[in-house]
C-alpha positions as CSV (number, residue, x, y, z in Angstrom):
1,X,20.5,-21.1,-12.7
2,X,23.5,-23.4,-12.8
3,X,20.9,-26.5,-13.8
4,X,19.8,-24.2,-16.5
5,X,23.1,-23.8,-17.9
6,X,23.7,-27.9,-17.7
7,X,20.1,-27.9,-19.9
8,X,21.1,-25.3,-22.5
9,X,25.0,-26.4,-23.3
10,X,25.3,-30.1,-22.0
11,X,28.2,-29.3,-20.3
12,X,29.7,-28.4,-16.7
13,X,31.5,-25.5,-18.5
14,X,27.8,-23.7,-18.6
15,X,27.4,-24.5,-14.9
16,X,30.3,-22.4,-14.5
17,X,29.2,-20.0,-16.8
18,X,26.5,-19.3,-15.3
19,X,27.1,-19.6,-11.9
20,X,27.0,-15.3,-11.6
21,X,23.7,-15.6,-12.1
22,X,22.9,-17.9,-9.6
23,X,24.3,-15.2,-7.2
24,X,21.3,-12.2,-8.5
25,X,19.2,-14.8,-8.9
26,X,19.6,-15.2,-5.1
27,X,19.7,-11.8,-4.3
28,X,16.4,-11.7,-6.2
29,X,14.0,-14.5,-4.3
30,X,16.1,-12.4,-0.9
31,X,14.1,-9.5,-1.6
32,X,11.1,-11.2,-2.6
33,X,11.3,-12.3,0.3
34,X,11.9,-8.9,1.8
35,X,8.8,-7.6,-0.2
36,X,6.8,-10.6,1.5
37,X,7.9,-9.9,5.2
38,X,6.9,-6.1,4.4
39,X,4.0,-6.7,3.2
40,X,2.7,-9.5,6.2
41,X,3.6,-6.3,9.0
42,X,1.6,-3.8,6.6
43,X,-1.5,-6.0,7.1
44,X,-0.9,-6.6,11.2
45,X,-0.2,-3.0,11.5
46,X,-3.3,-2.3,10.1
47,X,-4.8,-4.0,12.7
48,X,-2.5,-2.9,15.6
49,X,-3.7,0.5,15.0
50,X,-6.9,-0.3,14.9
51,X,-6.6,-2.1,18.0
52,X,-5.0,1.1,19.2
53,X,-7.4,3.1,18.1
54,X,-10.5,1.2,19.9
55,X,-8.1,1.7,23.3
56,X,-8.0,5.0,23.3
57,X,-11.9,5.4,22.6
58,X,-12.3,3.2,25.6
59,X,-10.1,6.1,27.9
60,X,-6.9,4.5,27.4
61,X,-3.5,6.2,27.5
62,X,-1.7,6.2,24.1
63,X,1.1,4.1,26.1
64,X,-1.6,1.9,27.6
65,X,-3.3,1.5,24.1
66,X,0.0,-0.2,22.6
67,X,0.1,-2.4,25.3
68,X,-3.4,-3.4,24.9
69,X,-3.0,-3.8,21.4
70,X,-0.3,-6.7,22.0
71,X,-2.6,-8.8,23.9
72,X,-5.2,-8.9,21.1
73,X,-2.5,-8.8,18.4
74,X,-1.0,-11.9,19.8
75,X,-4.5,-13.8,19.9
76,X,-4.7,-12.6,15.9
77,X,-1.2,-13.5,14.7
78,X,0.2,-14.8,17.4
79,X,3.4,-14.3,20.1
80,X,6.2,-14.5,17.5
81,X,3.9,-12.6,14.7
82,X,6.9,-9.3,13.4
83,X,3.8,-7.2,14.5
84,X,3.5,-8.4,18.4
85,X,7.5,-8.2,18.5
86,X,7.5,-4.8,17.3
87,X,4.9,-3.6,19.4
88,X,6.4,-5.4,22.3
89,X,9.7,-3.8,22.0
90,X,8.5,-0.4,21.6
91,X,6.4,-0.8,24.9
92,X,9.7,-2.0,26.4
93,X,11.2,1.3,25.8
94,X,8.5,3.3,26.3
95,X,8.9,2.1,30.1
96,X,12.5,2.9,29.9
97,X,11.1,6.3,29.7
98,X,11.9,7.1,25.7
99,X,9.1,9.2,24.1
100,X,6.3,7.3,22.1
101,X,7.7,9.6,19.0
102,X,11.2,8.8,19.5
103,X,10.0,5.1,19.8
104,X,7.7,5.0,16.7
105,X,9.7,6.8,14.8
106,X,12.6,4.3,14.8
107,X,10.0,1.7,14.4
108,X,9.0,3.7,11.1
109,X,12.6,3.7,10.2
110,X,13.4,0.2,10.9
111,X,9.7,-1.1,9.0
112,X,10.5,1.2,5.6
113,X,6.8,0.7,4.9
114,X,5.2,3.9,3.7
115,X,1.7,3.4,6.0
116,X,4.2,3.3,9.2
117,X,6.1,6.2,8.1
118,X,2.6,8.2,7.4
119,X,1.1,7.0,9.9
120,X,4.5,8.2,12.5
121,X,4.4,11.7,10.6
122,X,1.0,12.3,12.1
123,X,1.0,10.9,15.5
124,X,3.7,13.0,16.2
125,X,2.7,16.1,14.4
126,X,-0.4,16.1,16.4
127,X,1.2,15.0,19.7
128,X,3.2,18.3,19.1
129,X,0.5,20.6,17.9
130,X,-1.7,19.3,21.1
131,X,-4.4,17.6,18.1
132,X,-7.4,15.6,19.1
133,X,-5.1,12.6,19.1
134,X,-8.6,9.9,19.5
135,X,-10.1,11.9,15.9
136,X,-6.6,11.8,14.4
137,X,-5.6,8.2,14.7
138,X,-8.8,7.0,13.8
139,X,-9.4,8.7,10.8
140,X,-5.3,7.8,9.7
141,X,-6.1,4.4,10.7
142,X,-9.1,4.3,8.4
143,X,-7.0,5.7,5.3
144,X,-4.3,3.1,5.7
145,X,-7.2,-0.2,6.2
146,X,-8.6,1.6,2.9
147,X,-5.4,1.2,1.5
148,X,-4.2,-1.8,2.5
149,X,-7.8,-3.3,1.5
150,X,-6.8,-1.8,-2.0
151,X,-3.6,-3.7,-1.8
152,X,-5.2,-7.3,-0.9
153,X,-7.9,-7.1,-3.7
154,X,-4.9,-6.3,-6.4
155,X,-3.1,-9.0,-5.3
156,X,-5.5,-11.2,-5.1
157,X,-6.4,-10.6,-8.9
158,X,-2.7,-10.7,-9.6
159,X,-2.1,-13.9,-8.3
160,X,-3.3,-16.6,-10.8
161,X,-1.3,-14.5,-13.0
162,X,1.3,-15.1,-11.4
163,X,1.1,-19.2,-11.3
164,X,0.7,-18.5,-15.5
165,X,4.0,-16.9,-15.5
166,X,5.7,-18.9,-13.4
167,X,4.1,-22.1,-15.5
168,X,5.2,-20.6,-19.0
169,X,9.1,-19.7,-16.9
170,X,9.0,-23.8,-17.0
171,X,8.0,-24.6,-20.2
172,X,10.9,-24.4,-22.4
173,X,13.3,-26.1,-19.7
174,X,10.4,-28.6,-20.0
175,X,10.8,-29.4,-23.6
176,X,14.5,-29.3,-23.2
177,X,14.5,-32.0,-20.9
178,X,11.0,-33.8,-22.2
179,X,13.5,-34.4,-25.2
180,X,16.7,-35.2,-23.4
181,X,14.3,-38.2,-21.6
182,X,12.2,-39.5,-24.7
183,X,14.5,-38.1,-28.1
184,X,18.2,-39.1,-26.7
185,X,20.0,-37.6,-29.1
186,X,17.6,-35.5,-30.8
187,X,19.8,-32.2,-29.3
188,X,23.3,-33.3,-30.0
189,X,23.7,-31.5,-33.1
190,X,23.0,-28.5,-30.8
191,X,25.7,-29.5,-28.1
192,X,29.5,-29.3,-28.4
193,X,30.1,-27.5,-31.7
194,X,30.6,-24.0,-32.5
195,X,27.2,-23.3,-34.1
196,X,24.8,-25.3,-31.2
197,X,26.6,-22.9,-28.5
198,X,25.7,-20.1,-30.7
199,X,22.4,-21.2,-31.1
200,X,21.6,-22.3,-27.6
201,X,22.8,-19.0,-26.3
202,X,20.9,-16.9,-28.4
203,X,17.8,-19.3,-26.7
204,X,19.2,-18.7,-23.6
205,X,19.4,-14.6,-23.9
206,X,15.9,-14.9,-24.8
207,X,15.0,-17.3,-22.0
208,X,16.5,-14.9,-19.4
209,X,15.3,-11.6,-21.1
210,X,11.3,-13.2,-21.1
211,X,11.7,-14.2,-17.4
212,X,13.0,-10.6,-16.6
213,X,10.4,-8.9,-18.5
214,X,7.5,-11.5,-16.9
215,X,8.8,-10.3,-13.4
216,X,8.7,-7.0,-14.3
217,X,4.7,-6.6,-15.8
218,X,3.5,-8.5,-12.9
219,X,5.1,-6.4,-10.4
220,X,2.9,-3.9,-9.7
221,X,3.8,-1.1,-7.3
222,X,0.9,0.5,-5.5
């Protein structure tokens, strides 16, 4: 954002004008980044609790069913995958003798994905209500690959759309600079004088305004 303010007013005074905005423009890409992690251990939980799920058709314990879910989870994603680190800790405190509700639960809680909250709201309502915990998990871990599947396709049809938008975010710094380079002096009516500021911050307004609302149509919550 501070290069920005260099292209629109010519002038290290715009750097520092603008420097606040450098600041929620990090927090910004932070939780995109955030949204990115979140996403990656909604897709490997999917498949843990499938993984899970074939254990305990095979006779396995619930407990013994996590653990086996590491080992292939590690050969999908590998050993430092957020999936296989989670799982890992939660069988670590599972054999310190804490509950497999108290432990999933926190992992629920410390995710703050929706499918691992759902999916922790029914293993431990029927582990309380003495359910058919094999039928339960399977059909819950059906719903949430449904979903998740959902997810993928959207994104997948949202993402040349997002290479346009971040293209057309370039474009006018483009110009600005295609003219700095090949016009020198083309912009200096618009730079150091009361009426170019004006000018160039009204551009600027409207720069940041179109990059906020771009962010905004192409974020789509499911």
């Amino acid at each position: 954002m501070s290069g920005i303010g260099y292209l629109f007013y010519k002038s290290f005074l715009g750097i520092f004008l603008l420097s606040p905005f450098s600041i929620l423009y990090l927090k910004y890409k932070k939780n995109k980044l955030i949204e990115e992690r979140k996403w990656k251990l909604n897709l490997e939980f999917r498949d843990g609790i499938m993984s899970i799920s074939s254990s305990l058709n095979a006779g396995y314990s619930i407990e013994n069913s996590l653990s086996e879910a590491i080992g292939d989870l590690k050969i999908l994603y590998g050993e430092s995958s957020y999936i296989v680190n989670e799982f890992e800790y939660m069988a670590s405190q599972i054999r310190m003798n804490r509950t497999i509700e108290e432990v999933l639960q926190e992992f629920a809680n410390r995710s703050q994905l929706e499918d691992i909250h759902n999916f922790a709201e029914v293993f431990i309502t029927a582990k309380r209500t003495g359910g058919d915990m094999i039928k339960i998990i399977r059909a819950t871990s059906k719903v949430i690959g449904d979903k998740v599947d959902v997810k993928r396709e959207i994104k997948t049809l949202i993402t040349a759309k997002q290479f346009e938008t971040k293209i057309m975010n370039l474009i006018p710094l483009g110009i600005i600079l295609y003219m700095w380079m090949f016009s020198p002096g083309f912009l200096d009516p618009l730079y150091h004088n009361l009426f170019g500021i004006i000018i160039m911050t009204a551009a600027l307004i409207v720069y940041i305004v179109s990059f906020l609302l771009s962010k905004k149509i192409i974020n789509i919550e499911i």
